[in-house]
C-alpha beads as a LAMMPS data file, in Angstrom:
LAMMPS data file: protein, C-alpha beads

343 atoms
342 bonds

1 atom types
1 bond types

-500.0 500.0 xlo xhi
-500.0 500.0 ylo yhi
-500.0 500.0 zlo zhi

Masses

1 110.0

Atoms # bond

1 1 1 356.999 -468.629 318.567
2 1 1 356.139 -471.175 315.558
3 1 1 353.334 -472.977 317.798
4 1 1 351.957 -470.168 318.959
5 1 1 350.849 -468.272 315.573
6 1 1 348.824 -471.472 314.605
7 1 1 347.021 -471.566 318.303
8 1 1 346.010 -467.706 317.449
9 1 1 345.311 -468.339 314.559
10 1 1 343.039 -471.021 315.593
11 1 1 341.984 -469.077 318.646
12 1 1 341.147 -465.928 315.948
13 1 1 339.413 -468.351 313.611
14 1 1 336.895 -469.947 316.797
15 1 1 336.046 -466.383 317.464
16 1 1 335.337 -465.056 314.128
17 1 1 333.204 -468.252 313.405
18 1 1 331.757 -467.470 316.982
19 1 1 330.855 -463.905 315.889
20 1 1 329.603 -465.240 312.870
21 1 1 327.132 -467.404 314.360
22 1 1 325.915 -464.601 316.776
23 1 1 325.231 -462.307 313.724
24 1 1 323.339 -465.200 311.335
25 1 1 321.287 -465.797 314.477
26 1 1 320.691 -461.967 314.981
27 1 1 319.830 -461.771 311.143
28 1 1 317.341 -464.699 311.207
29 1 1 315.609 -463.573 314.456
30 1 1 315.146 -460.229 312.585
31 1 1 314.125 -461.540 309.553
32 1 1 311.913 -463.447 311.976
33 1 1 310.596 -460.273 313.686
34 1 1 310.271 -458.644 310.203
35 1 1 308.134 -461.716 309.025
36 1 1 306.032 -461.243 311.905
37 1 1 305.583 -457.286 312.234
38 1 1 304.944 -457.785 307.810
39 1 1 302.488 -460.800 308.785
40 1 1 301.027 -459.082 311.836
41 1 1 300.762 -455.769 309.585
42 1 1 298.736 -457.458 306.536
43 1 1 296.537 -459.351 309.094
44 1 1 295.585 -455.895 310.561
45 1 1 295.112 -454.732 306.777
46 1 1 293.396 -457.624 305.969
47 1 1 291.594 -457.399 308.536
48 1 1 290.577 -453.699 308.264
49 1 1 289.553 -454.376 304.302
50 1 1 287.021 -457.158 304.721
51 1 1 285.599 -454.673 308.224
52 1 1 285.453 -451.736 305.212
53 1 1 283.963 -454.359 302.678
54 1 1 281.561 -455.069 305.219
55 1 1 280.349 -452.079 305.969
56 1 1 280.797 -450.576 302.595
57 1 1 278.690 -454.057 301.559
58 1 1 276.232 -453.098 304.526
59 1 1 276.142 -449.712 303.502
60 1 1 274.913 -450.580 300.058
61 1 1 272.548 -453.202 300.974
62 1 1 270.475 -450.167 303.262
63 1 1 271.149 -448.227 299.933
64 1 1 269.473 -450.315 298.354
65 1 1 266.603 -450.973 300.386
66 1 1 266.083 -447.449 300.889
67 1 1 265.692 -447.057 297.172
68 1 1 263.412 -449.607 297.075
69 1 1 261.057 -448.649 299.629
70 1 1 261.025 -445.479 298.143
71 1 1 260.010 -447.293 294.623
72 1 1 257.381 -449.053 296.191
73 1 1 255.918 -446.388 298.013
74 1 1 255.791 -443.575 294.658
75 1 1 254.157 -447.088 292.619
76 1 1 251.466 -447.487 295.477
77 1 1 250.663 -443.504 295.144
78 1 1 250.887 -443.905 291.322
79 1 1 249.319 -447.057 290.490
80 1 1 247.444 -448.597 293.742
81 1 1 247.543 -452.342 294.601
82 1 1 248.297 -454.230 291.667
83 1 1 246.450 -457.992 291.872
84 1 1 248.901 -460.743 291.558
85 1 1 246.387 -462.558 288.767
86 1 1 247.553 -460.136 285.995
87 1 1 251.602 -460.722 286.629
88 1 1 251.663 -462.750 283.429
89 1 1 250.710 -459.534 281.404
90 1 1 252.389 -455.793 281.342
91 1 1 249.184 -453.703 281.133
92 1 1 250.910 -449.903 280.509
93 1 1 248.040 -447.009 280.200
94 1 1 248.975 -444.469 277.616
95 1 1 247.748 -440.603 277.827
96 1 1 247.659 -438.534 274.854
97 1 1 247.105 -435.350 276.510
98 1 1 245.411 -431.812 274.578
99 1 1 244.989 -428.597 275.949
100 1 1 241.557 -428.250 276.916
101 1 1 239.623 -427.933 273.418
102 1 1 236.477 -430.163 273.161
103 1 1 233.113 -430.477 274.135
104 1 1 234.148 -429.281 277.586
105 1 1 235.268 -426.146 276.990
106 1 1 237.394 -426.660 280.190
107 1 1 240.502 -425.372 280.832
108 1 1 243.624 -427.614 281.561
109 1 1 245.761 -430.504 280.067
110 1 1 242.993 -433.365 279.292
111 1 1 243.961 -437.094 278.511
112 1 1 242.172 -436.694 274.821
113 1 1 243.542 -440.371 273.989
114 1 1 243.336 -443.064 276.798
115 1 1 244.078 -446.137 275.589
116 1 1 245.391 -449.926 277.301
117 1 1 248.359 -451.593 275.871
118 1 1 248.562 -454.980 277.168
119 1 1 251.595 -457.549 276.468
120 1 1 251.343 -461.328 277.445
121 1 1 254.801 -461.977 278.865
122 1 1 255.484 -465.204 277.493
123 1 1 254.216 -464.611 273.675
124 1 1 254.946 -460.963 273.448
125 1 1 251.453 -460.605 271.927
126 1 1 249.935 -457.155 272.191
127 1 1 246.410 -456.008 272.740
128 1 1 245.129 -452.287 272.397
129 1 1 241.839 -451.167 274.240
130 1 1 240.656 -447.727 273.089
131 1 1 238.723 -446.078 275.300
132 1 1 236.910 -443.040 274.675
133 1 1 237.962 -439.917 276.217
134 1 1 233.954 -438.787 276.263
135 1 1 232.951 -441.748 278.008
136 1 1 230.978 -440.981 281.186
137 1 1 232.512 -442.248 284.352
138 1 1 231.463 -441.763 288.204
139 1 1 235.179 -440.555 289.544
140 1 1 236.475 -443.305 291.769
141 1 1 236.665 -441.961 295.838
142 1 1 234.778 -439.105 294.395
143 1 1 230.506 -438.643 294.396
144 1 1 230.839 -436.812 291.249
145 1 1 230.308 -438.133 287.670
146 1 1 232.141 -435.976 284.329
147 1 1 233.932 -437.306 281.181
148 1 1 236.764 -439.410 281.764
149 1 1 239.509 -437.042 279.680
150 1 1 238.861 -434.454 282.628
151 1 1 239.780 -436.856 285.403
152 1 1 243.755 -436.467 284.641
153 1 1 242.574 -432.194 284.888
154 1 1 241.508 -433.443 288.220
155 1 1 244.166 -436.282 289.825
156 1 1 246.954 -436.526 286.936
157 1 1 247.905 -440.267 285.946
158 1 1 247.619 -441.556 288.993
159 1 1 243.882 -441.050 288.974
160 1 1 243.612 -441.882 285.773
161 1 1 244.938 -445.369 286.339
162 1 1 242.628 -446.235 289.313
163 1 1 239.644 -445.026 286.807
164 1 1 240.292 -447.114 284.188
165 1 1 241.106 -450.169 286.389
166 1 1 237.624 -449.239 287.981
167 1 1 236.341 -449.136 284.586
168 1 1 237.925 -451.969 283.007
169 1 1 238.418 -454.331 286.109
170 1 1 242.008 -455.264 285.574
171 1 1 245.309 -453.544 286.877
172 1 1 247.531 -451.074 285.492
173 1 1 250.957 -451.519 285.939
174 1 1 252.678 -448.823 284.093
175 1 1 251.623 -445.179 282.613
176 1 1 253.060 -443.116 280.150
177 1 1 251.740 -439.471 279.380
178 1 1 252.569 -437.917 275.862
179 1 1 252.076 -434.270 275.354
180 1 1 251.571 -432.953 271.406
181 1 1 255.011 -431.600 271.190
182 1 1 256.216 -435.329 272.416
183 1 1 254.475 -437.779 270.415
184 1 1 255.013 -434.825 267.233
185 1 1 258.887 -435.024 267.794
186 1 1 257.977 -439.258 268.570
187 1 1 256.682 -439.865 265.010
188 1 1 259.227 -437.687 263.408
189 1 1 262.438 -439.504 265.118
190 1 1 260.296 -443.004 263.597
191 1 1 260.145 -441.491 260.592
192 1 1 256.456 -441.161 259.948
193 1 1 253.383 -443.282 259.638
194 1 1 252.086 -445.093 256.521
195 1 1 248.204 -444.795 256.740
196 1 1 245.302 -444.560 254.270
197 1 1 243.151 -441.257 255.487
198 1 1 239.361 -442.375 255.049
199 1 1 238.046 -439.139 254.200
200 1 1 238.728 -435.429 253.449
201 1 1 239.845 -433.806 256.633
202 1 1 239.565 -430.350 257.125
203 1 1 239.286 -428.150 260.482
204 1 1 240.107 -424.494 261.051
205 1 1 239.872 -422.578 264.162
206 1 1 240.540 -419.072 264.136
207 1 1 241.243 -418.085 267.618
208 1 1 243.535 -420.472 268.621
209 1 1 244.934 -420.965 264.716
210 1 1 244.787 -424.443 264.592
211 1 1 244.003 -426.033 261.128
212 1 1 243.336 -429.437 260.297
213 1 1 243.846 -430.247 256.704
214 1 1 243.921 -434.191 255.043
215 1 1 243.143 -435.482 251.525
216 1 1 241.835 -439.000 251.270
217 1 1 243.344 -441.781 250.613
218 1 1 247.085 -443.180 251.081
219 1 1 249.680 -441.393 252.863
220 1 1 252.662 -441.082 254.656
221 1 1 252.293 -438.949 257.134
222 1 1 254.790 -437.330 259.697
223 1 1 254.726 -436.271 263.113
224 1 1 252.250 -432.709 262.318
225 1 1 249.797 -434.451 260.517
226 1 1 249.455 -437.293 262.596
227 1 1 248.416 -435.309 265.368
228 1 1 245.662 -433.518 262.670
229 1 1 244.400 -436.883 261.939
230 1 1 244.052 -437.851 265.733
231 1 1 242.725 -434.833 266.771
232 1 1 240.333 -434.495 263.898
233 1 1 236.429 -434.309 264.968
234 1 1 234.240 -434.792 262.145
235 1 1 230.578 -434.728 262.458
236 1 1 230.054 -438.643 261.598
237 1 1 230.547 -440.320 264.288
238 1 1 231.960 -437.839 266.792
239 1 1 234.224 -439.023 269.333
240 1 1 233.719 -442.737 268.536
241 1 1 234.848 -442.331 265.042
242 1 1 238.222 -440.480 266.313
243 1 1 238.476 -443.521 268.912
244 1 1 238.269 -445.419 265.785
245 1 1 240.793 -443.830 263.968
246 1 1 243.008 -443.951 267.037
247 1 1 242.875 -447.907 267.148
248 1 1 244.015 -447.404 263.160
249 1 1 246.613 -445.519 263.656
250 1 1 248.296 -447.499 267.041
251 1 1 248.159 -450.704 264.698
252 1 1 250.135 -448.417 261.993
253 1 1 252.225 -447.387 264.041
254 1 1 253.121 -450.675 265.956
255 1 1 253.877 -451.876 262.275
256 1 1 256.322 -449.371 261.449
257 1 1 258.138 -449.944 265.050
258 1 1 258.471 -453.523 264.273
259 1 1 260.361 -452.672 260.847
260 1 1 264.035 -453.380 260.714
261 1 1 265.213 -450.114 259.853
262 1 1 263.501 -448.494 263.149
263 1 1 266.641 -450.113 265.301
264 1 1 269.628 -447.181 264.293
265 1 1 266.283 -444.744 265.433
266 1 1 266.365 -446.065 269.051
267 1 1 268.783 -443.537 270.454
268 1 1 266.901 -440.451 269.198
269 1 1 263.339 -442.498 270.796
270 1 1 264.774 -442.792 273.702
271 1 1 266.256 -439.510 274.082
272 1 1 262.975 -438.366 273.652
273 1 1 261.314 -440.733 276.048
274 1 1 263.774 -439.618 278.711
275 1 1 263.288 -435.731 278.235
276 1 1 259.788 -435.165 276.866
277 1 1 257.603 -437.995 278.156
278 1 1 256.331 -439.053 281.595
279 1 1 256.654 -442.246 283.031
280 1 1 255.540 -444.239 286.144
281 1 1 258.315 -446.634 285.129
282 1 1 262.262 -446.166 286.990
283 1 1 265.642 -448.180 287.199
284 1 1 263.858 -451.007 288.514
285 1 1 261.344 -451.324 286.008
286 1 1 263.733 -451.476 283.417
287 1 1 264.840 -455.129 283.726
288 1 1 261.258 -456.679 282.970
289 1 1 260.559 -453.959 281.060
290 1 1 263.374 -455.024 278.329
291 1 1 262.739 -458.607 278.839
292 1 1 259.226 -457.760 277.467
293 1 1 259.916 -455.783 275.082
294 1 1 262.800 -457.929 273.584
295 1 1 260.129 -460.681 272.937
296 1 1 257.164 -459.117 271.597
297 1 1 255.575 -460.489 268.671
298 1 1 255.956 -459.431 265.056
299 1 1 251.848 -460.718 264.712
300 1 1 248.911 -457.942 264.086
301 1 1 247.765 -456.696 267.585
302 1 1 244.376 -457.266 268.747
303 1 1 242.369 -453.991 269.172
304 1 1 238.900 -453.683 270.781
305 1 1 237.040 -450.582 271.384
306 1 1 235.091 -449.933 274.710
307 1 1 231.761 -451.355 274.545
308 1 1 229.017 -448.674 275.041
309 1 1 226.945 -446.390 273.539
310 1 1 226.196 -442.738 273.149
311 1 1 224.064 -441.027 275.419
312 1 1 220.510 -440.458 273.968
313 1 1 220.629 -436.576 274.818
314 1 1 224.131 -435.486 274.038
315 1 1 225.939 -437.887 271.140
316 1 1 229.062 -436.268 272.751
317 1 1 229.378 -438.581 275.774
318 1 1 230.047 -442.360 275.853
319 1 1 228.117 -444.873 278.074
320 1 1 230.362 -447.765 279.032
321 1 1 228.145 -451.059 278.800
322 1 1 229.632 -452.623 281.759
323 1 1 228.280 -456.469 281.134
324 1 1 229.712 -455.576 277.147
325 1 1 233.208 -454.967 279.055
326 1 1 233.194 -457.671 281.292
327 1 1 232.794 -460.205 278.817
328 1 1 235.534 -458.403 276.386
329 1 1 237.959 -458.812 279.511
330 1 1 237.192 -462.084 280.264
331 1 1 238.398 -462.537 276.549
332 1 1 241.704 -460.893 276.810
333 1 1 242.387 -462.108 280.356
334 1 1 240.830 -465.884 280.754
335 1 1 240.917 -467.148 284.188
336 1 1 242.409 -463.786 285.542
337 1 1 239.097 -461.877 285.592
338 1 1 237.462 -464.722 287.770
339 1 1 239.893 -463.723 290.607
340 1 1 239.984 -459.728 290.424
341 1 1 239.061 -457.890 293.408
342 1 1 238.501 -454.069 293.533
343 1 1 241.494 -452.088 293.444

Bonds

1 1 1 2
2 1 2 3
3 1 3 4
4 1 4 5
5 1 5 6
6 1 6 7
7 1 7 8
8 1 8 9
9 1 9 10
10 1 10 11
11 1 11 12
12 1 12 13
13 1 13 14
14 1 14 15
15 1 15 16
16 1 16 17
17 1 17 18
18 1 18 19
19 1 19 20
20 1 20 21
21 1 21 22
22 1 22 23
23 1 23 24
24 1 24 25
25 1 25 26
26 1 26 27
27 1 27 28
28 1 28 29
29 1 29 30
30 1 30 31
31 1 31 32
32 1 32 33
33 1 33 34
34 1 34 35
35 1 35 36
36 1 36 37
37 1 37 38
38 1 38 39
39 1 39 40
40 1 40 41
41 1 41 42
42 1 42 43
43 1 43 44
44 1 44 45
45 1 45 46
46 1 46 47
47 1 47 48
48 1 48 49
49 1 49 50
50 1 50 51
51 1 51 52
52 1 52 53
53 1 53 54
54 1 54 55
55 1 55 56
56 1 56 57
57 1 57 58
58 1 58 59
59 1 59 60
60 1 60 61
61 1 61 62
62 1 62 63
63 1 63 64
64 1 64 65
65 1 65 66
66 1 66 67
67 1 67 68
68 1 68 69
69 1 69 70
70 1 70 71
71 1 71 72
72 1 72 73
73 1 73 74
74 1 74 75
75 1 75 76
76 1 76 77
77 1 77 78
78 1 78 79
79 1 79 80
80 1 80 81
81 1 81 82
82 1 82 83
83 1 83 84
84 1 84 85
85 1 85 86
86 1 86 87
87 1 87 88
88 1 88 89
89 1 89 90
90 1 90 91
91 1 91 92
92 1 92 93
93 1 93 94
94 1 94 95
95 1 95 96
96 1 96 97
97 1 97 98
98 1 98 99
99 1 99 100
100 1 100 101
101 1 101 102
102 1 102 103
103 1 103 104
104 1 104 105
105 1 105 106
106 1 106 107
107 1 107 108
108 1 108 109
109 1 109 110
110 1 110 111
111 1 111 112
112 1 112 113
113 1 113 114
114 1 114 115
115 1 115 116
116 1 116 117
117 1 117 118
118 1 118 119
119 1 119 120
120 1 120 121
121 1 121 122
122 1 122 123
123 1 123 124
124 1 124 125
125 1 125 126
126 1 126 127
127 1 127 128
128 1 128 129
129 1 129 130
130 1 130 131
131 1 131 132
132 1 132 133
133 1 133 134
134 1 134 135
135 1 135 136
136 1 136 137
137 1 137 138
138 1 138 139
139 1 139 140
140 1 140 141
141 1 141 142
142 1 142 143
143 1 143 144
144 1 144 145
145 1 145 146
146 1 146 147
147 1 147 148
148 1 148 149
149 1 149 150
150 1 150 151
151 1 151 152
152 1 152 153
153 1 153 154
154 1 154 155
155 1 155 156
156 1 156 157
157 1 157 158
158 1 158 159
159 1 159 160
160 1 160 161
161 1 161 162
162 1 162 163
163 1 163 164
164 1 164 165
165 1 165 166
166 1 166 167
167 1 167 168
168 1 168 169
169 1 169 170
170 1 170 171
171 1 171 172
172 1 172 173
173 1 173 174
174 1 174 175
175 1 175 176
176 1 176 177
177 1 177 178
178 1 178 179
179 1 179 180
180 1 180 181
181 1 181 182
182 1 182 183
183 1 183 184
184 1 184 185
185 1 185 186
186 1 186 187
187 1 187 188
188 1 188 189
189 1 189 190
190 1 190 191
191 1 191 192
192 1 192 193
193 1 193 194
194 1 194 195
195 1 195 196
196 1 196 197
197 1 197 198
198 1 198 199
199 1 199 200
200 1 200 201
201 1 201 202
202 1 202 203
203 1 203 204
204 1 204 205
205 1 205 206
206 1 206 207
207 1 207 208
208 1 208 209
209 1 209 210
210 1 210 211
211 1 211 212
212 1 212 213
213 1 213 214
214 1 214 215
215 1 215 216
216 1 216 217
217 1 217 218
218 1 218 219
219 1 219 220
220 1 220 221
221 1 221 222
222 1 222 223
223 1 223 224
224 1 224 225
225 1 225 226
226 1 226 227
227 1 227 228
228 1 228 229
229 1 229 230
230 1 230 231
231 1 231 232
232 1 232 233
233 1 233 234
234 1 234 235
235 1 235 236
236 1 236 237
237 1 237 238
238 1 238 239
239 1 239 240
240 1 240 241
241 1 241 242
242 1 242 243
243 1 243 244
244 1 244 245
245 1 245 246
246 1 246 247
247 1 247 248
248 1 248 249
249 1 249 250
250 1 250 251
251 1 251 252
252 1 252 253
253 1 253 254
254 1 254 255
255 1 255 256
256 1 256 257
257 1 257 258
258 1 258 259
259 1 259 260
260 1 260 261
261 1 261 262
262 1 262 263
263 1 263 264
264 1 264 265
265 1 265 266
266 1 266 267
267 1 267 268
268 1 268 269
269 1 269 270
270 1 270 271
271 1 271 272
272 1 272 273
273 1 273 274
274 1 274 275
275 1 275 276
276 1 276 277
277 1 277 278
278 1 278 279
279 1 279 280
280 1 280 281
281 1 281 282
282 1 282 283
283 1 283 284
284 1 284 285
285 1 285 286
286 1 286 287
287 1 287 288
288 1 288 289
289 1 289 290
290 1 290 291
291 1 291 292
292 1 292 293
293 1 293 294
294 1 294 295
295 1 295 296
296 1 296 297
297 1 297 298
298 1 298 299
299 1 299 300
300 1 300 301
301 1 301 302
302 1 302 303
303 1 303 304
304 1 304 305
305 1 305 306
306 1 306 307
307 1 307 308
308 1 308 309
309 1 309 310
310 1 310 311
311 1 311 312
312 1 312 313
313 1 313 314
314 1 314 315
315 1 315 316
316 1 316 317
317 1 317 318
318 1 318 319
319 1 319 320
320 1 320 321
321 1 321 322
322 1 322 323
323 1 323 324
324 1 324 325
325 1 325 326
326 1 326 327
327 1 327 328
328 1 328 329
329 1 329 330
330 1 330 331
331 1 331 332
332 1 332 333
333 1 333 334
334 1 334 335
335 1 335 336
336 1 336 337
337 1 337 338
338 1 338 339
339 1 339 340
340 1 340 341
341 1 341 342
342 1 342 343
């Protein structure tokens, strides 16, 4: 009986070793299969992600392309072909548009102020050409000749643009109409224009109640009676004088934007610019656009006028001198104008 307790014991002791064995073996070929269904499972998941990142990235990418082709296409309708010699500029046409009341008598929104900013890229230096809204223009894919404020009555900006790069030879590469009400609540928001008024202004017109009313000399004027001085016709000088006063007043004004305390104005500028005023410029504009912006020169801008003359029978209506405005461009754009082709 004493020797055979130890050999079950011993017996008792293989097996439970034995069993022992059997189940670390079962427990580290599951842990085994785990590993591999876990590994197998974030392989597929893996797997699946970078297939959805893929598409989701391929997705995007026709997105995007979509987008763009659909930016290109509304710039082409807006602007035309814009030559490859002027990328070193920004050339951005600006419409002041009125309601019809002139010399006309025509009914319809007319660009009353057309006038050519123009940035060099590199220096930020700015250029203004004024150009008379009375100047005489044969309409471009049209047989027809009439004053060039009535072309936007006729095409909108778009025509617009392809006139005045007719007219002036060079391409357009952004537009921005301004209505009254706009450039009213635009002046406000800046908080007003310092200018010295040349001469006693005053204008009334009883049917549509508009009155005009300026004293001479030095003034600070806000958004209503900038507009009176813009729109002001006097007999001296007619239309060219207002031009005139229009290339005075965008120097002003470009003064008063470059002060320091115009920066905590931005937001209410820009809220305006986003509700009230048109613009051939989108999201991918606005890259180059800021670029430009953020470097433009604190230095005086350089204003010319259109060169031409008044007609002989009606001092209403401009004559562009086109040899005058080839040589003027030639100035602003050296080298550039020897490679222009028609737009």
């Amino acid at each position: 009986m004493g020797k055979r307790e130890p050999e079950n014991i011993t017996r008792r002791h293989i097996e439970q070793k034995k069993k022992a064995m059997a189940r670390a073996r079962r427990r580290r070929f599951l842990r085994r299969m785990l590993a591999l269904i876990i590994c197998t499972f974030l392989l597929l998941l893996s797997a699946g992600a970078i297939y959805g990142l893929f598409r989701g990235a391929e997705y995007l990418t026709q997105e995007y392309h979509a987008l763009y082709d659909g930016y290109t296409q509304r710039q082409q309708e807006r602007r035309g072909t814009v030559n490859p010699n002027f990328d070193g500029y920004t050339n951005v046409l600006v419409l002041g548009l009125d309601d019809g009341a002139g010399p006309t008598h025509t009914e319809g929104q007319k660009a009353d102020t057309v006038l050519v900013l123009s940035i060099e890229n590199d220096t930020g230096r700015m250029r203004f050409i004024t150009i008379p809204g009375d100047t005489w223009v044969k309409v471009v894919d049209h047989a027809h000749s009439l004053r060039l404020s009535s072309v936007y009555t006729q095409g909108g900006a778009p025509l617009m643009v392809r006139q005045v790069n007719a007219l002036l030879g060079i391409s357009i590469h952004q537009y921005v109409v301004v209505d009254l009400k706009a450039f009213v609540e635009l002046i406000d928001a800046l908080g007003g224009v310092d200018l010295y008024v040349e001469n006693d202004m005053d204008y009334e017109d009883p049917e549509s109640g508009y009155r005009i009313h300026l004293q001479k000399g030095y003034q600070h004027l806000d958004g209503s009676q900038s507009e009176q001085y813009l729109r002001y016709r006097g007999t001296e000088l007619g239309d060219f004088g207002r031009t005139q006063r229009q290339q005075k007043f965008v120097k002003a004004l470009y003064q008063q934007a470059m002060r320091l305390e115009t920066i905590p104005k931005l937001p209410s500028i820009a809220r305006i610019f986003r509700q009230d005023v048109d613009t051939s410029a989108e999201f991918f504009d606005s890259a180059h656009l800021a670029n430009v912006l953020r470097h433009l020169s604190s230095e005086d801008p350089v204003s010319i006028m259109l060169p031409g003359t008044t007609a002989q029978d009606d001092d209403t209506i401009w004559l562009p001198d086109t040899s005058g405005i080839q040589k003027k461009m030639e100035e602003l754009f050296p080298g550039e104008m020897d490679h222009h082709t028609e737009q």
